[in-house]
C-alpha positions as CSV (number, residue, x, y, z in Angstrom):
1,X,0.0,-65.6,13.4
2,X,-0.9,-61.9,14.5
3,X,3.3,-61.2,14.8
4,X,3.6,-62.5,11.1
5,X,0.6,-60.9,9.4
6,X,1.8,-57.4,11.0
7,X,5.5,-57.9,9.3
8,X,3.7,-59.4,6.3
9,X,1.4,-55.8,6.1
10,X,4.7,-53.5,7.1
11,X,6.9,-55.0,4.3
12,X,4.5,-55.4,1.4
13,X,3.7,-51.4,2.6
14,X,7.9,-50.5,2.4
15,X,8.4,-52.7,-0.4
16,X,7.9,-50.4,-3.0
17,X,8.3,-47.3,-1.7
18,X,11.5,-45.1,-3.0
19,X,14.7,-44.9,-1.0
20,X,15.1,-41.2,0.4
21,X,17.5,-39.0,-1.1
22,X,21.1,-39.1,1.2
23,X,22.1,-36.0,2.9
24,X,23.7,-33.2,1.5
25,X,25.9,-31.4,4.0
26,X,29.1,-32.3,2.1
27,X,28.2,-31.5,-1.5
28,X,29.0,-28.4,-3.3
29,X,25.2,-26.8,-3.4
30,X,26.2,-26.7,-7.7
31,X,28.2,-30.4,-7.9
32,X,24.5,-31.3,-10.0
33,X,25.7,-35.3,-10.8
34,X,26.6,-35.8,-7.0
35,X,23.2,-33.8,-6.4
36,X,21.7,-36.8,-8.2
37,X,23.6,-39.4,-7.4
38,X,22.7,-38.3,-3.6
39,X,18.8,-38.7,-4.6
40,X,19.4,-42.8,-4.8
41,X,17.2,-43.0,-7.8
42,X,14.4,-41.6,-5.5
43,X,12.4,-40.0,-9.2
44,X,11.3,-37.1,-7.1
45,X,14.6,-35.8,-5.6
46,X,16.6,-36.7,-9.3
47,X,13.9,-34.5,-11.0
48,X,14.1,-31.4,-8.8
49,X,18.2,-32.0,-9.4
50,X,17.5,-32.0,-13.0
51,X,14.9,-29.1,-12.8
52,X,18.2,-26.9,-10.6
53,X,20.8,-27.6,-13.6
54,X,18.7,-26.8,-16.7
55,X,17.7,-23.4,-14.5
56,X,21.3,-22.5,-13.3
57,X,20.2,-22.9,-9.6
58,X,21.5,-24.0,-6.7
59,X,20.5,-26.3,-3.8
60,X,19.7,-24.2,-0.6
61,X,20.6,-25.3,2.2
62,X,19.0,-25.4,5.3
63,X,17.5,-21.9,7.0
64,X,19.2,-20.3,4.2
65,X,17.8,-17.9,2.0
66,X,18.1,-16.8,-1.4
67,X,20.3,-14.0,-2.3
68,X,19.1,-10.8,-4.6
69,X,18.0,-11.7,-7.9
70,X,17.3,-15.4,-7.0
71,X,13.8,-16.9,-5.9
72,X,13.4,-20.1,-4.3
73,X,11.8,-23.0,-5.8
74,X,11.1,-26.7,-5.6
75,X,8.8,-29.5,-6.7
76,X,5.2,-30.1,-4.8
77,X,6.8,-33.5,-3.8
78,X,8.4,-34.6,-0.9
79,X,11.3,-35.6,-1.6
80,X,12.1,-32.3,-3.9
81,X,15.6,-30.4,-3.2
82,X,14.7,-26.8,-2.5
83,X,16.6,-24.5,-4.6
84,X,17.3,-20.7,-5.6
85,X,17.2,-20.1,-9.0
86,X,17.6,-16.7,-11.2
87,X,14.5,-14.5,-11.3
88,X,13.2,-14.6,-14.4
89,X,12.5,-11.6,-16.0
């Protein structure tokens, strides 16, 4: 009874939670619709993708940095791309 109540709690818990975003090694860091279909409708990761196109960014990869004139950016949820973007001026 103990075995079935603790897969009972662990599903109902997953059920609903978002799939995460698939990784992004092998997509062009500006390829925004395969940036989006990567986020597997995960409303976090699809929003930051949106958020990179409408500001000309680009994903950053990891332990990069941003080059001159860019500033790095992403959404205060967890599943956000990271992203430079132009400095706005």
């Amino acid at each position: 009874m103990i075995k079935f109540l603790l897969h009972f709690l662990l599903f109902s818990c997953t059920a609903g939670v978002a799939k995460n975003p698939s990784p992004i090694d092998d997509v062009d860091v500006r390829d925004y619709p395969e940036l989006i279909k990567r986020c597997n409708e995960n409303s976090c990761c699809v929003s930051s993708a949106k958020h990179i196109q409408q500001n000309k960014g680009f994903v950053l990869k990891e332990d990069a940095t941003c080059p001159e004139n860019y500033q790095r950016d992403m959404l205060k949820c967890i599943s956000s791309y990271k992203w430079c973007e132009p400095v706005k001026k």
